[in-house]
RODO-2510 file (C-alpha; in nm, 4 decimals, decimal comma):
residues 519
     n   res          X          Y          Z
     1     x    18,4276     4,0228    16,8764
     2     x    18,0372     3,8954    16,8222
     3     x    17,7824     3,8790    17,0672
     4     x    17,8480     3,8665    17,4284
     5     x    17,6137     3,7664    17,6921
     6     x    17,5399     3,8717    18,0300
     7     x    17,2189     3,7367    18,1459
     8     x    16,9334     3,9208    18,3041
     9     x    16,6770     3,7694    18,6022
    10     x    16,3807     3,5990    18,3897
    11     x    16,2800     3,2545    18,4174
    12     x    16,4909     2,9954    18,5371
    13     x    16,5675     2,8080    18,1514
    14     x    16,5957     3,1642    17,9678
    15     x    17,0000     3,1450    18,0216
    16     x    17,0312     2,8481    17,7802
    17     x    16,7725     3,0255    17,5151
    18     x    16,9930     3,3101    17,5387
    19     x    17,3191     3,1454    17,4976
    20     x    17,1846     2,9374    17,2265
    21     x    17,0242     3,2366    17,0349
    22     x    17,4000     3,3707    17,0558
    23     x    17,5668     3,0453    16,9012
    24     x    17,3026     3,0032    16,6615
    25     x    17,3575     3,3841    16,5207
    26     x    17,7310     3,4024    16,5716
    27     x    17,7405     3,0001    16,3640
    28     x    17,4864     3,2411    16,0693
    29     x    17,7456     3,4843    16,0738
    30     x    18,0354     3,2508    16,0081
    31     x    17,8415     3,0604    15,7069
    32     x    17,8641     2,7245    15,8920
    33     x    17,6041     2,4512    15,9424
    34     x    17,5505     2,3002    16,2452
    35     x    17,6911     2,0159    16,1365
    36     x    18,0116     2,1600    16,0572
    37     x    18,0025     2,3432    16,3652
    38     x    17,9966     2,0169    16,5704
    39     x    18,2745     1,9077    16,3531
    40     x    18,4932     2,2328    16,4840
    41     x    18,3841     2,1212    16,8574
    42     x    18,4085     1,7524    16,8642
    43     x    18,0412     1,6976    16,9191
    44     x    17,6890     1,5986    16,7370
    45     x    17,5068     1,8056    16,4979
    46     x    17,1970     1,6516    16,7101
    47     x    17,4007     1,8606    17,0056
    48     x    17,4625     2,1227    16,8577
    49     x    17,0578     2,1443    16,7345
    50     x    16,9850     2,0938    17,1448
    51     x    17,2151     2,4176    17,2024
    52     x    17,0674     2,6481    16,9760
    53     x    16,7043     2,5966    17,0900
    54     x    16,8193     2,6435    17,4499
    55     x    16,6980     2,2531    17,5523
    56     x    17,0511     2,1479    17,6637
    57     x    17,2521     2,2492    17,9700
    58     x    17,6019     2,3101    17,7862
    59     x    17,9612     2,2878    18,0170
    60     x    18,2014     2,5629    18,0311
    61     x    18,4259     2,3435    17,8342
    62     x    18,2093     2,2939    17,5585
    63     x    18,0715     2,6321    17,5349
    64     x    18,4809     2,7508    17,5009
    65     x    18,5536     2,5201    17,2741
    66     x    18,2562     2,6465    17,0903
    67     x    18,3338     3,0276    17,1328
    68     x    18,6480     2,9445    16,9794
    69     x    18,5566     2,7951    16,6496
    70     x    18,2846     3,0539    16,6168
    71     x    18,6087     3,3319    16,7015
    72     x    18,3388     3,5064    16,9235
    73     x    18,2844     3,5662    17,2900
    74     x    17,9555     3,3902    17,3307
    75     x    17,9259     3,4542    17,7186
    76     x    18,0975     3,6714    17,9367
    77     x    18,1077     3,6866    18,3124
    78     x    18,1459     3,9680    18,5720
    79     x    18,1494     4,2919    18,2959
    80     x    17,8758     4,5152    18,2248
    81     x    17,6567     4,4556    17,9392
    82     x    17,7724     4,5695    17,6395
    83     x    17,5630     4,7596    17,3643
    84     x    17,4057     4,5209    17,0429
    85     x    17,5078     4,6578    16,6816
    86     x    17,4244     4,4663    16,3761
    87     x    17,6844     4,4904    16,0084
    88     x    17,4354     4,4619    15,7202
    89     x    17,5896     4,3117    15,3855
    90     x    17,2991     4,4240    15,1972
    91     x    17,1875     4,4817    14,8216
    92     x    17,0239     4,1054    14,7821
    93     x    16,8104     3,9039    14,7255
    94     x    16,5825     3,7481    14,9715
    95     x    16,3914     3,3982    14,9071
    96     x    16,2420     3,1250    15,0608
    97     x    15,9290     3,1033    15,3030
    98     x    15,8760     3,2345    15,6678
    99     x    15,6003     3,1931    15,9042
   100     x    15,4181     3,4874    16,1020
   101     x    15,4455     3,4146    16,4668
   102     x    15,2254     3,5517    16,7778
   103     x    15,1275     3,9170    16,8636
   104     x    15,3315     4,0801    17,0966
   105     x    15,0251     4,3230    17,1800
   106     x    14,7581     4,0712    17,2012
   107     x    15,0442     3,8368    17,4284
   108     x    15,1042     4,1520    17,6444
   109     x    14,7112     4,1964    17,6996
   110     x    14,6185     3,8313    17,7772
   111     x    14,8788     3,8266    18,0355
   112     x    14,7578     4,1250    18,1792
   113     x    14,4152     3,9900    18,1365
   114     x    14,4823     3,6592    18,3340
   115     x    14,4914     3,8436    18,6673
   116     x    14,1436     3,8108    18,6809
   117     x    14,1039     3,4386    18,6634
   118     x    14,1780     3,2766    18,9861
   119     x    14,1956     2,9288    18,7289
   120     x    14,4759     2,8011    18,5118
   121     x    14,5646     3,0197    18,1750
   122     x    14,7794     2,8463    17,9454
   123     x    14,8822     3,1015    17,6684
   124     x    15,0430     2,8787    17,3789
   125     x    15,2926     2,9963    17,1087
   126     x    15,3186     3,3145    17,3162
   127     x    15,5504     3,5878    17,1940
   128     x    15,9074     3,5409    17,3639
   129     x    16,0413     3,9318    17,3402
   130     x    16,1442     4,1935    17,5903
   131     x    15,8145     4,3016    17,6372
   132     x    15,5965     4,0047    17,7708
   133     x    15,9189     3,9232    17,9758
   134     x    15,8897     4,2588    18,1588
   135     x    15,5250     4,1915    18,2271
   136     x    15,5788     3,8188    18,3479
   137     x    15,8788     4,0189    18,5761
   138     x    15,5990     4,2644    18,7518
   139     x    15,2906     3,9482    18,7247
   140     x    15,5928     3,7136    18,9381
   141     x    15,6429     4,0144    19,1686
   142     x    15,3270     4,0462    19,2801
   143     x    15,3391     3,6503    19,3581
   144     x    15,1590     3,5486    19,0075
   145     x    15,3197     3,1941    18,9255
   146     x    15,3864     3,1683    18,5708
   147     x    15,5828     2,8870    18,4317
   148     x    15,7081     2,8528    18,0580
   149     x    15,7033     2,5310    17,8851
   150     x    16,0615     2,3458    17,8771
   151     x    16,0212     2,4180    17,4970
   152     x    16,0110     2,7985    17,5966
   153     x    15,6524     2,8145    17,3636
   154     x    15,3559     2,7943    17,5800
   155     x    15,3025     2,9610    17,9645
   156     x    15,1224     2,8316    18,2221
   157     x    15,0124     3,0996    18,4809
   158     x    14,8624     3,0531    18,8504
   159     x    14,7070     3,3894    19,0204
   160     x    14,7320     3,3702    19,3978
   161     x    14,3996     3,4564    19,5971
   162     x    14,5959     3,7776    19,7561
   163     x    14,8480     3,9337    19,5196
   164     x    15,1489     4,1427    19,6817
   165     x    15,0528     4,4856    19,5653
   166     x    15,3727     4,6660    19,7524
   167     x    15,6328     4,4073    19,5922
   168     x    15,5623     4,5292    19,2812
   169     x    15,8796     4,5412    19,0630
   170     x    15,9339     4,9041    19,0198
   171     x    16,2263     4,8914    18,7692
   172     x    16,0635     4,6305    18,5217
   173     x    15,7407     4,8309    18,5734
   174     x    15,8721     5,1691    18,4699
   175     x    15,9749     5,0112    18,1268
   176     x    15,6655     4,9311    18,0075
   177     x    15,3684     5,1265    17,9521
   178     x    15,2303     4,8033    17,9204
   179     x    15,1766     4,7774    18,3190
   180     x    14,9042     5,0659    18,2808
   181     x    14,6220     4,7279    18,1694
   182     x    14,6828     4,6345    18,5092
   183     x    14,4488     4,9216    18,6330
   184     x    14,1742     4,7616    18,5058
   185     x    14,2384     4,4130    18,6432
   186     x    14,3184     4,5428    18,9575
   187     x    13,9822     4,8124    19,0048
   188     x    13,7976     4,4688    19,0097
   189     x    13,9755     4,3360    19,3241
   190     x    14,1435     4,6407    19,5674
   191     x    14,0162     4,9447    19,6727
   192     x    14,3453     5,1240    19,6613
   193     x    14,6822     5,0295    19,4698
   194     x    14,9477     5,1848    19,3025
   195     x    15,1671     5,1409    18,9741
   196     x    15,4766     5,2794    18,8696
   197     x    15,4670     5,5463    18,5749
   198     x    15,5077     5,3672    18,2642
   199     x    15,8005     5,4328    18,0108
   200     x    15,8324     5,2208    17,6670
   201     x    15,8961     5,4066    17,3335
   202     x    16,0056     5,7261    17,2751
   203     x    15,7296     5,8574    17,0565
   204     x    15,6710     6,2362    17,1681
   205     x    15,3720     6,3020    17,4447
   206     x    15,1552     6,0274    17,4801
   207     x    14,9071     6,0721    17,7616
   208     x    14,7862     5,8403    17,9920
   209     x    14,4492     6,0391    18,0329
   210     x    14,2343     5,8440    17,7826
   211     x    14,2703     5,5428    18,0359
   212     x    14,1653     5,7249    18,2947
   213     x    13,8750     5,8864    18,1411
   214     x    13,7603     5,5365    18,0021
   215     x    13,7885     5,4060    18,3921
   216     x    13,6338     5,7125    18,5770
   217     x    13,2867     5,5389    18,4945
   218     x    13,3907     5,2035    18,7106
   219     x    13,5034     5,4393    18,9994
   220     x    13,8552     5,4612    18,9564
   221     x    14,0777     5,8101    18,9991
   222     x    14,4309     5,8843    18,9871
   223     x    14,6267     6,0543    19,2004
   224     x    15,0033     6,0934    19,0326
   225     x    15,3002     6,0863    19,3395
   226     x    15,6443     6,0690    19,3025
   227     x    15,6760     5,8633    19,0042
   228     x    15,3670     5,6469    19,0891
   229     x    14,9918     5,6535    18,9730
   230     x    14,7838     5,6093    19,2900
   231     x    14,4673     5,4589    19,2588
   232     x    14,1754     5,4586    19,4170
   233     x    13,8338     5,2919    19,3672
   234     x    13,5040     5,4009    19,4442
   235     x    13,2406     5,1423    19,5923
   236     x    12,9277     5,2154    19,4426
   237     x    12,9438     5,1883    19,0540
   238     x    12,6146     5,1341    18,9191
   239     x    12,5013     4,7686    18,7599
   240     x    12,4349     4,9343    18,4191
   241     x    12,7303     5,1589    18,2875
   242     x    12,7519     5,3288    17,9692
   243     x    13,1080     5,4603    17,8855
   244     x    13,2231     5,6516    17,5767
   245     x    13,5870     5,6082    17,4602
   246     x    13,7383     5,9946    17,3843
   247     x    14,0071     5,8126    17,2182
   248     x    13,9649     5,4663    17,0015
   249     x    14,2964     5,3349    17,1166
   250     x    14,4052     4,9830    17,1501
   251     x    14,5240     4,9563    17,4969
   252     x    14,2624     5,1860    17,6801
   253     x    13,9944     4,9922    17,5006
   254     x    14,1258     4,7101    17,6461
   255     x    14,1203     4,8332    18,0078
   256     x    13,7841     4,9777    17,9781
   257     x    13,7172     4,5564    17,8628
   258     x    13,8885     4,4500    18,1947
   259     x    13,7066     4,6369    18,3885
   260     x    13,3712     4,5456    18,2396
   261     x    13,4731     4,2036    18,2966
   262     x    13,6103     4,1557    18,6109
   263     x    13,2137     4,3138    18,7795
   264     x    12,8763     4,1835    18,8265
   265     x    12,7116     4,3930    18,6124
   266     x    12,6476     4,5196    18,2008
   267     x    12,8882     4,7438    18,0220
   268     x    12,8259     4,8942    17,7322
   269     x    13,1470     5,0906    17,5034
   270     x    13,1272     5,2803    17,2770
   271     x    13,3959     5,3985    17,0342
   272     x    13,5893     5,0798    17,0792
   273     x    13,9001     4,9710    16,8793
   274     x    13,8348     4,6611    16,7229
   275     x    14,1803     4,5988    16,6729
   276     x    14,3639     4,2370    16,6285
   277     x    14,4831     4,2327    17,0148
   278     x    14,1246     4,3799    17,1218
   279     x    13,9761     4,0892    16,9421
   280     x    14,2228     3,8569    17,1092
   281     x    14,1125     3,9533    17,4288
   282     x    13,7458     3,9284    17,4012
   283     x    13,7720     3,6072    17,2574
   284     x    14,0240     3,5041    17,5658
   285     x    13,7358     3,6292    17,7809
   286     x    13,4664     3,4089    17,6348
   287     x    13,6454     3,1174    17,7436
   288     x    13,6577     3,3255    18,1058
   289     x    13,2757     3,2735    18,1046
   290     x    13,2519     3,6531    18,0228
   291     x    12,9394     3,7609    17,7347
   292     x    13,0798     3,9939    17,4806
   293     x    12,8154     4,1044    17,2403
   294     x    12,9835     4,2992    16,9091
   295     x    13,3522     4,2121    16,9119
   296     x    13,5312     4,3445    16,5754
   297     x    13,2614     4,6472    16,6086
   298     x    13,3200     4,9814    16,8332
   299     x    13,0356     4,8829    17,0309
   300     x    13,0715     4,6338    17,2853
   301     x    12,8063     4,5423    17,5476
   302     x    12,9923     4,3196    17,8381
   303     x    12,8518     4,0894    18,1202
   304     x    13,1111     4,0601    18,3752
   305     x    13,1730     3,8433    18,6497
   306     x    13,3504     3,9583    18,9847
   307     x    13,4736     3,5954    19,0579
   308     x    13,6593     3,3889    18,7406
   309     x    13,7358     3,0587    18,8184
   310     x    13,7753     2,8397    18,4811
   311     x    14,1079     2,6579    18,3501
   312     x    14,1089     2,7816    18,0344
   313     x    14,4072     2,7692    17,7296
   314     x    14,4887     3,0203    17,4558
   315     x    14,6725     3,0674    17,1084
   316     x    14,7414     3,4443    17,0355
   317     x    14,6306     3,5639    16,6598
   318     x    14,9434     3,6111    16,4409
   319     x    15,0749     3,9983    16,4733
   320     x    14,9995     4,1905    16,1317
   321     x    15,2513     4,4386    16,2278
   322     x    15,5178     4,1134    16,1778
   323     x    15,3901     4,0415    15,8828
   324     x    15,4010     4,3989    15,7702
   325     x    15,7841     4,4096    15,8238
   326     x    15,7971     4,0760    15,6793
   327     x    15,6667     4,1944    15,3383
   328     x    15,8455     4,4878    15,3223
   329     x    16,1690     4,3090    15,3556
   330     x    16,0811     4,1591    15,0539
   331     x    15,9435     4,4519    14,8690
   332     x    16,2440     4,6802    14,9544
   333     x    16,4803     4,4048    14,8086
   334     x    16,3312     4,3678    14,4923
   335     x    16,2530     3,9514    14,6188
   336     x    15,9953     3,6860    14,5662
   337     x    15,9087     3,5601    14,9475
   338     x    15,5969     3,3913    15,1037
   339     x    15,5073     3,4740    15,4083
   340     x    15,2395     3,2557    15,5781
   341     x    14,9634     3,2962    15,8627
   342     x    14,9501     3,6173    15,7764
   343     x    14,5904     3,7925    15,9116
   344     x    14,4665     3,8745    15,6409
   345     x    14,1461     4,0964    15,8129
   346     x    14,4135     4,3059    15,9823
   347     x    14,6108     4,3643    15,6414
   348     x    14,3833     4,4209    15,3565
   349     x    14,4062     4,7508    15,3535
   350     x    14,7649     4,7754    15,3508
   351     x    14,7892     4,5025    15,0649
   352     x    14,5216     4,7463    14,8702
   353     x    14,7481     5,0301    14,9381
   354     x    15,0683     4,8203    14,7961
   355     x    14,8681     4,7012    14,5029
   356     x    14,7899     5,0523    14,3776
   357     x    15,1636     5,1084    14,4073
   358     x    15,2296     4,8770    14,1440
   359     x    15,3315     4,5918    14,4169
   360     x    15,2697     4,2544    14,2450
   361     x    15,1523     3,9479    14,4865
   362     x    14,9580     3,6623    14,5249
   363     x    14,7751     3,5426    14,8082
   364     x    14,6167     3,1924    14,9399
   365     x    14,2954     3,0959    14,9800
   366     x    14,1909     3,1513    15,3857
   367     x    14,2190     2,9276    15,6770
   368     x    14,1795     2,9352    16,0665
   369     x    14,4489     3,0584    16,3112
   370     x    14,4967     2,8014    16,6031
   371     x    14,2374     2,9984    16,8129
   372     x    13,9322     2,9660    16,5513
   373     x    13,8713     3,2455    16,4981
   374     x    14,1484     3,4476    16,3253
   375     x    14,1366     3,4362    15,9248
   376     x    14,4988     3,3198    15,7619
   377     x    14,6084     3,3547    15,4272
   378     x    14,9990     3,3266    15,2647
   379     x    15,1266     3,6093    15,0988
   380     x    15,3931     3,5708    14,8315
   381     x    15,5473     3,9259    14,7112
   382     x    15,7270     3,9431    14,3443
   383     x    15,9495     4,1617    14,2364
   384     x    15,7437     4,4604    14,1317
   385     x    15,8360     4,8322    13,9503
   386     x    15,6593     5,0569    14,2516
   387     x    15,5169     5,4391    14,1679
   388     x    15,4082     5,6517    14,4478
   389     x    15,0367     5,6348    14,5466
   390     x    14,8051     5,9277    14,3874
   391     x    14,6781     6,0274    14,7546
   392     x    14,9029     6,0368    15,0915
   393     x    14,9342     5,7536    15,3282
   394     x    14,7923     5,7612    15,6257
   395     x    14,6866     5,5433    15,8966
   396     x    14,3143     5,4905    16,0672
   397     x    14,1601     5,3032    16,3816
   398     x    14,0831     4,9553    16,2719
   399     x    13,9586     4,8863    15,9955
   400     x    14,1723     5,1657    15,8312
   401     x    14,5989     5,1305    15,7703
   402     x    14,7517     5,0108    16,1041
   403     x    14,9178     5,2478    16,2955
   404     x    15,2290     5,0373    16,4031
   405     x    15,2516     4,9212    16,0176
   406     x    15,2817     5,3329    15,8710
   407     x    15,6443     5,3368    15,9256
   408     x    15,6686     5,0898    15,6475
   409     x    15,5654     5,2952    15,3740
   410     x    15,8538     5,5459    15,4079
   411     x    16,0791     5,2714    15,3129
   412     x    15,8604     5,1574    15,0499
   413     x    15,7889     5,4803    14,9066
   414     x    16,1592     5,5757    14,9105
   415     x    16,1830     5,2492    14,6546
   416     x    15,8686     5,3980    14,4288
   417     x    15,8544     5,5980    14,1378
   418     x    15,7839     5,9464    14,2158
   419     x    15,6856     6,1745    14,5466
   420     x    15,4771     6,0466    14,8547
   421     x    15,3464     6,2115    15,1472
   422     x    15,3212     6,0124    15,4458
   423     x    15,0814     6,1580    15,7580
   424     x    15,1938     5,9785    16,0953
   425     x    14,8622     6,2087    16,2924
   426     x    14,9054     5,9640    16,5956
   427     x    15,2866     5,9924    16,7452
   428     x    15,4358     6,3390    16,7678
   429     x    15,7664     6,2854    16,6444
   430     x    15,8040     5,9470    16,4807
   431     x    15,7796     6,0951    16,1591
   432     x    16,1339     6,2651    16,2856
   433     x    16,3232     5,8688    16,3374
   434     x    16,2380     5,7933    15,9747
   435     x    16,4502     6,0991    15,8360
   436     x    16,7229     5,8718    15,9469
   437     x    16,6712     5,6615    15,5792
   438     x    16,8239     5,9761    15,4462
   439     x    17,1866     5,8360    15,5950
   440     x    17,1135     5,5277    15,3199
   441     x    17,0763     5,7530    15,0514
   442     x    16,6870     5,8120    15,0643
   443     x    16,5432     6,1314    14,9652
   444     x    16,3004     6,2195    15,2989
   445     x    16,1922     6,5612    15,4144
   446     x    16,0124     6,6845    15,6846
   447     x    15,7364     6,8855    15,6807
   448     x    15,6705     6,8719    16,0548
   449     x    15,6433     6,6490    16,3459
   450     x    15,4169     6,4405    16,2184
   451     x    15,4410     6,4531    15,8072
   452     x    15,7120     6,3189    15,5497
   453     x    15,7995     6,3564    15,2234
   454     x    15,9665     6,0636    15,0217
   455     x    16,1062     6,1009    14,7155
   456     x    16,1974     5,7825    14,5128
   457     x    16,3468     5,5510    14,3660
   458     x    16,6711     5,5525    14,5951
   459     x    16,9667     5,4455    14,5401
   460     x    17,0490     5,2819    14,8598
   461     x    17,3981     5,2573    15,0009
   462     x    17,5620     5,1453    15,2956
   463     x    17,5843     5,3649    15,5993
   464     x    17,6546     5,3462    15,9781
   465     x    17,3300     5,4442    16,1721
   466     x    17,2344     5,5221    16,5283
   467     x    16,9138     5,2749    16,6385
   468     x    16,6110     5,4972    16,6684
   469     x    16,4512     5,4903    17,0391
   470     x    16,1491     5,3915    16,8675
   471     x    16,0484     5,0643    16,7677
   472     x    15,9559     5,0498    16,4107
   473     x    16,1587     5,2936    16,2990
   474     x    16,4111     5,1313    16,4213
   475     x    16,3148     4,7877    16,2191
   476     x    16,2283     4,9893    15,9089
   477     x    16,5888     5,1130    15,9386
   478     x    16,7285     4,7620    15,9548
   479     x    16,5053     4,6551    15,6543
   480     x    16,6667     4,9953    15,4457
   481     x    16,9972     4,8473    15,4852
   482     x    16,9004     4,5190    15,3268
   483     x    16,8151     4,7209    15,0176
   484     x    17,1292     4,9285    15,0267
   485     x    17,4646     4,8270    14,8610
   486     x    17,7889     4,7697    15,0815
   487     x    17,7783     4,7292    15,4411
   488     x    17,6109     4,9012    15,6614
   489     x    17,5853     4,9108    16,0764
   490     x    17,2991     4,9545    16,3081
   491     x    17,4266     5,0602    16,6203
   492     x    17,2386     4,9669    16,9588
   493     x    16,8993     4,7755    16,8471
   494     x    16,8262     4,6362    17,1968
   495     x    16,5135     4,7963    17,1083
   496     x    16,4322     4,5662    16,8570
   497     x    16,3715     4,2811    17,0761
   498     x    16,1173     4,4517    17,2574
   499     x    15,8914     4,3565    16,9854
   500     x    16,0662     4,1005    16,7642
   501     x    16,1925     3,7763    16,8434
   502     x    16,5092     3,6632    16,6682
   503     x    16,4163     3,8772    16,3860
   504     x    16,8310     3,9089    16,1862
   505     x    16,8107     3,5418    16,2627
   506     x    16,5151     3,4939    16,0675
   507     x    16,6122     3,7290    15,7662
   508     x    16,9249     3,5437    15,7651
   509     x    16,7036     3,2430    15,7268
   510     x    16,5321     3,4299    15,4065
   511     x    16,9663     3,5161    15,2704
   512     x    16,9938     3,8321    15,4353
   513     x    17,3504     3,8581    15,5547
   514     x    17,3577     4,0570    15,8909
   515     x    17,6194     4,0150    16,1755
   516     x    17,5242     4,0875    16,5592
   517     x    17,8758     4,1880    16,7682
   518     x    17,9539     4,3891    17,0691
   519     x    18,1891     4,6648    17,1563
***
């Protein structure tokens, strides 16, 4: 049996997306057109087309009928939801063209970001994962309207002059550690408020204390109860603030930016991140009416505004970390791809690092994302005879190798001549979910918690693995069994969709063969 469905509470045209994302990956598996399928089903191709976007109510009739000719379960009613596995037929080829789409972090910060405009935000092309859905499940909550487009791209969202602090969704809250860039949203408006503690990843100790240092300055403290993070807000912050970042992170720069914003009053950081999603959401907040002197530096000096009041609309940067796994899909494979829109100011570094292993690409001349501002390029990989870099890899703050796009490089190195050392310094125990490539056939030690040695070249072959609980080891996993010979199975990778969207779909799209089922 293939995919099953049971559906989850999200917005009200997410059923059909999600029973159309089913058909569309279930018809993949089978090696049938839509054409053909509609054949099977007695219906159109144009139908069929409708289905698989999720922009046509489908009968229980049709949607047997369809089940049937697929041989797969496509929905199922009453039963618990079952786990997500994929079978890899790997040791391909890849080829074609695929387009970068949205970032998921810069999507999850503008919607936490539009709290503070009592106006219209439309976010366009906005990221449609796991992720953003449990934020727009905690914004609706507290009584935020926010309506998707009927072609499930854009979001229009409505913030009420009172939100309804104690209906916060608790559950959807608690699997995020997203809802922590509400704090500084919120220190603009209430006095007092509470969050649920945040979950997400499981990436070893990650504390929350760098927010709270960054937010001490704008009178905020935190008092930690029973699984919630009190807070409470001080009245008399002074018009001129100076605050110093103890940690250059993404996410806690991007509160301390919130909070800047959302007073009357100038707020200079320091030791910013001036990340891709931190440069989203200063450029979001020009449109807000908000001055924002030295964005893409790590010193920002802000003029805020305690009441935001503009109609304003939005296209997210494309995500570098997407076109990271993008690339290395190609790479591991030995394939000649193109991958378009990638940002090309959030990936040089990485495409240096890959060009002193031996990788052989091409790349565009630049153009402008659909916000202005971002630079574009394509990127087209070849295949390329890779030898281990002379120094180890490691990642850096912006404008050094990204963080999220390390992983990577384990599977890359395990396909290079010779031994790498690969320094993950930021997460205490990723470094451990990447030992998992050893199940393919890769050669990868650990040193400790944070280091790796790779050994290469492999010679991959097909295993069954266990999904990481950590994002992109997880993917890099996935992308290790489209290198490796025979079939291989990746078991539970709900996890994956909290930062990809349709991603097997998409590789199928390039000639990957993979195969979602239940059991």
């Amino acid at each position: 049996m293939e995919d099953t469905a049971t559906f989850e509470r999200t917005d009200p045209a997410a059923p059909l997306r999600q029973v159309g994302a089913l058909i569309r990956g279930a018809r993949q598996g089978r090696k049938l057109t839509q054409a053909q399928l509609a054949e099977r089903v007695g219906t159109s191709q144009s139908a069929i087309n409708r289905i698989e976007q999720g922009s046509q109510n489908i009968s229980i009739d049709l949607l047997s009928r369809i089940s049937t000719a697929l041989e797969s379960e496509i929905v199922s009613f009453g039963e618990q939801k079952k786990n997500s596995h994929l079978r890899v037929q790997g040791g391909r080829q890849l080829h074609g063209t695929i387009a970068v789409r949205s970032s998921k972090n810069a999507s999850v910060a503008l919607l936490c970001a539009a709290l503070m405009n009592r106006g219209r935000t439309t976010l366009h092309g906005i990221a449609r994962i796991v992720e953003v859905d449990r934020i727009i499940d905690v914004l609706r909550s507290l009584g935020v309207s926010v309506v998707w487009s009927p072609d499930g791209q854009d979001v229009e969202i409505h913030v009420p002059d009172d939100l309804s602090l104690e209906s916060i969704d608790e559950d959807a809250g608690r699997r995020t550690r997203s809802v922590l860039m509400f704090l500084g949203p919120l220190l603009g408006r209430y006095g007092t408020f509470a969050l649920p503690y945040a979950g997400g990843c499981d990436l070893g100790t990650r504390t929350v204390e760098p927010h709270l240092i960054a937010l001490r300055p704008f009178g905020l403290s935190i008092e930690a109860t029973a699984g919630w993070y009190q807070a409470t807000v001080a009245p008399d912050v002074p018009e001129e603030l100076s605050v110093v970042l103890t940690e250059r992170g993404d996410t806690v720069t991007e509160n301390a930016i919130m909070a800047a914003a959302v007073r009357d009053g100038v707020t200079t950081i320091r030791n910013a991140s001036p990340n891709y999603m931190v440069q989203d959401l200063c450029f979001y907040l020009e449109l807000l009416g908000i001055t924002i002197e030295g964005i893409g530096s790590t010193t920002l000096r802000i003029t805020g505004r305690s009441v935001i009041n503009e109609d304003v609309d939005y296209w997210p940067s494309e995500d570098p970390v997407e076109a990271m796994s993008l690339l290395t899909a190609g790479i591991v494979t030995d394939s000649e791809i193109t991958v378009t829109r990638v940002p090309i100011e959030f990936m040089e570094i990485e495409l240096a690092t890959l060009g002193e292993m031996g990788l052989r690409y091409t790349r565009s001349p630049e153009y402008a994302a659909a916000n202005g501002r971002t630079r574009l390029v394509d990127v087209t990989v070849h295949p390329s005879k890779l030898h281990a870099p002379i120094d180890k890899i490691h990642p850096m703050p912006f404008p050094g190798l990204n963080i999220d796009n390390l992983p990577f490089f384990a599977v890359i190195a395990a396909c290079a001549e010779g031994d790498t050392l690969i320094h993950d310094w930021v997460y205490e125990g990723r470094a451990i979910h990447l030992t998992d490539l050893t199940r393919l056939g890769a050669n990868v030690r650990l040193r400790d918690p944070h280091r790796i040695d790779v050994s290469g070249p492999t010679h991959w072959s097909g295993a069954e693995v266990s999904c990481p609980p950590a994002l992109r080891p997880a993917v890099v996993i996935l992308l290790a069994m489209l290198a490796a010979k025979g079939t291989s199975v990746l078991r539970n990778v709900d996890i994956i969709a909290r930062g990809y969207e349709q991603l097997q779909e998409r590789l199928i799209a390039l000639g990957a063969s993979i195969e979602t089922f239940r059991d």
